[in-house]
N, C-alpha and C positions, 0 to 999 in steps of 0.2 A: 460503842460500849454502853449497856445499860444495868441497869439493876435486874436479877430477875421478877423482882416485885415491881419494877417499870414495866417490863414487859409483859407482866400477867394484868395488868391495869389497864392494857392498850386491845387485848383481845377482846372482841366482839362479845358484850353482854349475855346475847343468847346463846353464844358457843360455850363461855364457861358453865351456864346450865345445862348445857346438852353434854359437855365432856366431864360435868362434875369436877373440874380439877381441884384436887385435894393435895394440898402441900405439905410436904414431911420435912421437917428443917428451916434453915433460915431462908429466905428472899431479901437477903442483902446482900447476896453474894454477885460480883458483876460477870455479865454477861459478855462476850467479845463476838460469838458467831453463834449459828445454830447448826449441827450436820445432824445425818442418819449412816453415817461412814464412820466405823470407828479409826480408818487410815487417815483420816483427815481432821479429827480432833488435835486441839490446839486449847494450849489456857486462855481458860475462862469457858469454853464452848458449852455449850447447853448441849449435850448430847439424847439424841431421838431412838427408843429403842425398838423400832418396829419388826413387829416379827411378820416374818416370809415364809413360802414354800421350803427354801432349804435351808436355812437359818434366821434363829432368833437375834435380835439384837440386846434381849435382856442377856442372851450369855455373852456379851460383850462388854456388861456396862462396870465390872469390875477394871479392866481392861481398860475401859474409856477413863474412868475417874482418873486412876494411877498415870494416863497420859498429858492427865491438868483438864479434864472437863472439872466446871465446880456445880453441873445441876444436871439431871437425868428428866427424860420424859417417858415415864411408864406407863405398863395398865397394871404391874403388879410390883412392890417394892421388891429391892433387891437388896438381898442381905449385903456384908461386907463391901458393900461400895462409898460407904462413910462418905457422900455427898447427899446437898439438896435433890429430893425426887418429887416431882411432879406427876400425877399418881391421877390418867385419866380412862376413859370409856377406852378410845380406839386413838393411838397413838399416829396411826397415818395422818386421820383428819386432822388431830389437832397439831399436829407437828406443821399444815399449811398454813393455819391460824394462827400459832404461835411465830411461825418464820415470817409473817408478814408482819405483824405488832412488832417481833425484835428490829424490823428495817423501817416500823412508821409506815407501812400499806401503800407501798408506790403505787399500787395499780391504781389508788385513789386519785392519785397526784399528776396518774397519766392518763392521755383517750387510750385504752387499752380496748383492741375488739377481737373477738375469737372467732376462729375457724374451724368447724368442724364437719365431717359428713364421711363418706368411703372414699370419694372421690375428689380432684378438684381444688382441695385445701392445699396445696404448694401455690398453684395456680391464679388461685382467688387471692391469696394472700399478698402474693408479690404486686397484683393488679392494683389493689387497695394501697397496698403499702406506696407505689409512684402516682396515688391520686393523690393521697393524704402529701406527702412531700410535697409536690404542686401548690397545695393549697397554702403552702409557707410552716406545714408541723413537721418541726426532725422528727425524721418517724425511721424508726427500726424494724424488720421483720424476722421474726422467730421460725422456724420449723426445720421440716427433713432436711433442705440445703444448710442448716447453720450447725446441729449440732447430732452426737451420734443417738438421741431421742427425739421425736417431734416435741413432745414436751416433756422438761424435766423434771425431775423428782422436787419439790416446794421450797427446800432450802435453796436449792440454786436458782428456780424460777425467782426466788421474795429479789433472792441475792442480784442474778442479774437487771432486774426491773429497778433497783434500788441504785446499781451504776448507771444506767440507762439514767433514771432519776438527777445524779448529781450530774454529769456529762452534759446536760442540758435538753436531754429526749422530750418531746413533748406528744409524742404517740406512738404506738404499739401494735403490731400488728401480728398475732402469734396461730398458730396451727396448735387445736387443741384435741387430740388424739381421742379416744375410747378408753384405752388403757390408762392414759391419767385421768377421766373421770371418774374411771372404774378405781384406780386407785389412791383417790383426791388426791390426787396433784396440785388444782388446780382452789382447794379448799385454801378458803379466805381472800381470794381474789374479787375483783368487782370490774366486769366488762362494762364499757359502756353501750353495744353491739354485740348481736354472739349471732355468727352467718350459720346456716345449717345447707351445704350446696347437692347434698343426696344419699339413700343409702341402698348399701348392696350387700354383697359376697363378700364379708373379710374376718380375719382373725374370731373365726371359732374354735380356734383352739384353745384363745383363752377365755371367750366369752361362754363358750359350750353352746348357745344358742341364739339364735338371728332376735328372740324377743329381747335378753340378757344386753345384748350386742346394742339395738335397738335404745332398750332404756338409759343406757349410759350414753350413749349419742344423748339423747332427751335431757338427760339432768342438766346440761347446759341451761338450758331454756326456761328457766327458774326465778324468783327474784331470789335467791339462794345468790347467784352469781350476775344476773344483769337483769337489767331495766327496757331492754328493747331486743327483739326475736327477730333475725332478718334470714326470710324462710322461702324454699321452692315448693311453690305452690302446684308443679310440675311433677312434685314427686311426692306420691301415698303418702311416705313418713312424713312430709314437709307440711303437708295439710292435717295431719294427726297431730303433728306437735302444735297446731297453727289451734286447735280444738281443745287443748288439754293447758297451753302454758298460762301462768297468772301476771304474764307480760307483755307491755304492745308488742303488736307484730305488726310488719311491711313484708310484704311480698313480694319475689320476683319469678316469672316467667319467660320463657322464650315468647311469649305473640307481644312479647314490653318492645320487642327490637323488629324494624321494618327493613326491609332492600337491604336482605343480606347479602354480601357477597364473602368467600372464603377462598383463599387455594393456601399453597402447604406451607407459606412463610406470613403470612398477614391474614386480616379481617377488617371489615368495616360496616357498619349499619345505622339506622337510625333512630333514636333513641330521644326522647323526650325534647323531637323539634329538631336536635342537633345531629353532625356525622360526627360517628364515632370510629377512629381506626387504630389498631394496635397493629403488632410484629408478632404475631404469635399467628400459628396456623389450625387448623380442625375446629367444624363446625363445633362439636363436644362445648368447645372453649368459648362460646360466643355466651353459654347461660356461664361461665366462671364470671366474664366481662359483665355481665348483665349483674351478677348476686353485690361485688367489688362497687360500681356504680349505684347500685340501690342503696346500701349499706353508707357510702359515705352519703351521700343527698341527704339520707335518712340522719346524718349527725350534721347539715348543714352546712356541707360542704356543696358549691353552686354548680351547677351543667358545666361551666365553663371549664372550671379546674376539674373537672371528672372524663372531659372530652380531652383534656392538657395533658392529665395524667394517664391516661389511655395510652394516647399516642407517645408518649415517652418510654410503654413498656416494648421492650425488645425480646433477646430472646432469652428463653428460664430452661436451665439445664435439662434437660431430659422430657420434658414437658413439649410434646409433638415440635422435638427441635430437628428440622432440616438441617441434616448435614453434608446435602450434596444440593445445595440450592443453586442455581443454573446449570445444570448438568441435565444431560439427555431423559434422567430419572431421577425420581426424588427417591432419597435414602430417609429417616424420618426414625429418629429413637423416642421413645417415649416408656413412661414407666409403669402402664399400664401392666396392672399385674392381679387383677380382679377382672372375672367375667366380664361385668357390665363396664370396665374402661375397656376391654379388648374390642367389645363391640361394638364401644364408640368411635376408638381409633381407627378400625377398620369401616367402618359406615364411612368416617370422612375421608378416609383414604380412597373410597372406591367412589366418593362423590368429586374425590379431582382428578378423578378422569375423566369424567363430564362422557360424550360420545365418542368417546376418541378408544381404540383397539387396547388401550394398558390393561396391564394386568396388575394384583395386590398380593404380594410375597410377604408373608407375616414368619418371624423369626421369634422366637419364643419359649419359655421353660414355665416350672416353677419353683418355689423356694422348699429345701428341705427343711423337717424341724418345724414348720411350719401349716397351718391348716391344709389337712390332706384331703378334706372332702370338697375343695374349689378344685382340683387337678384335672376331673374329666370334667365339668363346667367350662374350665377354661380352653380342653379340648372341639367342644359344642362350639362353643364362643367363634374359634378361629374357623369352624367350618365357613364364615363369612368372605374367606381369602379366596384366590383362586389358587395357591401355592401357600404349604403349609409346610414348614420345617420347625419340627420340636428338638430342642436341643437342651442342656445345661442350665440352670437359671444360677442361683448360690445351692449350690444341693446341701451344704454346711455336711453334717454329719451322717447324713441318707445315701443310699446307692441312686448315686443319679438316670440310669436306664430301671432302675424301678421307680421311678419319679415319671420320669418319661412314658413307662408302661403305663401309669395312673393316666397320663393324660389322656393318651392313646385312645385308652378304653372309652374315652367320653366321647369321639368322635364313630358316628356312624357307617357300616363296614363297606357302605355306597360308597364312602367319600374319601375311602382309606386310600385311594392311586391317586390322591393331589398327596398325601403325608409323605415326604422325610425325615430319618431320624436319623439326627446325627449329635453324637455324644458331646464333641469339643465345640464349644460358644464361638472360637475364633473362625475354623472352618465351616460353621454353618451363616455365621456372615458374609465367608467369601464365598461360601457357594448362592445365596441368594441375591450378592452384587454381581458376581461372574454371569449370571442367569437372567439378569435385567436385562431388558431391553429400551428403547428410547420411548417414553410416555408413560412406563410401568411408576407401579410407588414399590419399594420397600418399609417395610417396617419392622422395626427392631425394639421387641416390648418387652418389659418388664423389669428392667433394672433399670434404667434412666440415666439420673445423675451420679449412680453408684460408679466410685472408681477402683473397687475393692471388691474380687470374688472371691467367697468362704467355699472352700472345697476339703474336704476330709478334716477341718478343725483348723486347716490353713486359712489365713488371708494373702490374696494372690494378686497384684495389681491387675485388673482389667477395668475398662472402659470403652462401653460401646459405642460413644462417639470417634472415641480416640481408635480405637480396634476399624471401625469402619473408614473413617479417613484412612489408616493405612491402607487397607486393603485397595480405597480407589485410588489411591496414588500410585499403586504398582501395579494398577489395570492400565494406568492412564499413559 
């Protein structure tokens, strides 16, 4: 609980110049929370009135007041709401700056490091997250496996940092999307690290464009939000940003890691003198290990506990997790759902088969609702398999064989007698376990850790780990 005139006194000096906030009413009135939900106001809440694509939240804020908010955050006053209004530029930003000041700016309080890029950030995260442990910091990790957004909307980020906070956390380890730089989210926070591990094909549908896309990945890399750039110098955009940011930068590349070896459940290599070995499988995964390890060193965190913490990671949901490890063939889900992840997963999938006669069965859709122009990309992509069955991904509210026709069409009419298509997710897993043979890999991409498929507006329990264990259990 604080004053709102506490709370306007703890925002960043340059933000209230940039947001102009101009107060209409009293700031004595006290403050108990911050939201942007009018379902979730509560007395005393400083309510956030951001307008959206389909709704304003200024027509809520009458609504909000009479539920016991005692202060508004606008960009234009609202008549009949007989509370304090806070009367700024752009209500998204300041509502991140304002939710941090109301909690006292945990991320100050904590190592807080970010994640971001297309690829790779579950990955990277969880890696860093069991080095940072190692080294003796309660450390937390944020992202796609924890909540139903990689990152959240800024009242619940300030909110949960601020638990984390009193709980005794003493680092942070979070996955920070596009979409919440695009829609500062992540405004008023302060990384002490912010990883950037690549970029590709993803969500043009909301970015509209690969440069749009692009520059919101880049805002990270600011002193706006941190002090130190930890970048793949391996990938175009990594060296662009590496050009353009007003912050140190360290770099990591794959020639940092010597005497690599990989197969489909581990890794090991050597890295600044020392062996480094984790439980995670695919080459792909060995620059995540590499960005994870750069990134702590780079906060002085020693070889020792980064080689400790390595090897302590096992296995990360969906994340090229073998789920038929010691069996005649590897089964392998992974959540590869971007061109350039399919054609990573499948590069390491046909690398563990070294000389030996396997073959690479790739199982695969894509998501309805969502960017249509990666569909036949990611059909291109799989021509890498020797077996290619498109099937189902979450079609959500799209005709899932028009999804599939999109794919289709990307794949070249040479290569079209390795394609099956098959509608249903469950039976095009059992037809490409039924169809292994002893040495082959399967791979089953693009839904991962999801245990939830949206089909006509349904949510439907599936789970591609869970779905393929059954399947070898009643071959077996």
């Amino acid at each position: 609980m604080a004053s709102l005139g506490e709370v306007l006194a703890r925002v960043d000096a340059s933000e209230v110049a940039r947001g102009d906030f101009r107060v209409s009413g009293a700031t004595n009135v006290d403050i108990s929370d911050v939201t942007h939900d009018s379902r979730t106001v509560q007395r005393g809440s400083l309510f956030c009135c951001v307008p959206g694509e389909q709704r304003d939240g200024h027509d809520f804020a009458v609504e909000a007041a009479q539920a016991g908010a005692t202060a508004l955050l606008v960009e234009r006053e609202v008549p009949g709401a007989h509370v304090t209004q806070v009367v700024v530029r752009d209500v998204r930003r300041s509502m991140g700056y304002v939710s941090a000041a109301f909690h006292q700016h945990p991320s100050r309080a904590l190592t807080v490091v970010g994640v971001t890029g297309t690829n790779g950030k579950t990955t990277t995260a969880q890696m860093l997250g069991a080095i940072l442990s190692q080294s003796g910091k309660r450390t937390s990790v944020f992202g796609t496996l924890t909540g139903t957004r990689t990152t959240p909307e800024a009242p619940e980020l300030q909110r949960t940092l601020a638990h984390e906070r009193a709980k005794g956390t003493t680092a942070v380890v979070m996955e920070v999307s596009s979409h919440a730089l695009a829609l500062q989210r992540v405004a008023g926070m302060h990384f002490a690290a912010a990883i950037f591990t690549n970029l590709g094909h993803d969500h043009l549908d909301f970015h509209r464009t690969h440069d749009a896309y692009f520059a919101a990945k880049a805002s990270l890399f600011s002193s706006t939000y941190t002090t130190l750039a930890v970048l793949n110098r391996d990938d175009a955009y990594g060296r662009k940003i590496a050009d353009s940011t007003d912050v140190d930068v360290v770099t990591f590349g794959r020639d940092d890691a010597s005497a690599v070896t990989v197969d489909a459940s581990q890794a090991q290599f050597t890295w600044r003198g020392a062996q480094v070995r984790y439980g995670i499988g695919g080459d792909f995964n060995v620059l995540n290990a590499l960005a994870a390890a750069t990134a702590a060193a780079s906060l002085g965190i020693s070889v020792t506990d980064v080689v400790s913490g390595l090897a302590a990671v096992g296995r990360i949901a969906g994340r090229f997790d073998n789920v038929n490890a010691g069996g005649d063939f590897a089964v392998i889900v992974d959540y590869a759902h971007t061109p350039e992840a399919l054609r990573n997963v499948l590069s390491s999938a046909r690398a563990l088969l070294g000389t030996g006669s396997g073959r690479v069965t790739v199982v695969f859709g894509c998501g309805g609702d969502r960017d249509p122009s990666k569909r036949a990309e990611m059909g291109a992509a799989a021509v890498a398999a020797d077996s290619i069955i498109i099937t189902s991904d979450n079609p959500r509210h799209e005709s899932p064989q028009a999804i599939i026709d999109a794919i289709v069409g990307g794949i070249p009419d040479s290569e079209r007698a390795r394609v099956l298509v098959e509608v249903d997710r469950r039976r095009a897993i059992g037809r490409a376990i039924a169809d292994a043979r002893r040495g082959d890999v399967v791979i089953i991409a693009g839904r991962g850790h999801e245990s939830m498929q949206s089909v006509a507006g349904r949510e439907v329990p599936f789970d591609d780990a869970v779905v393929a264990h059954e399947v070898l259990g009643a071959a077996s």
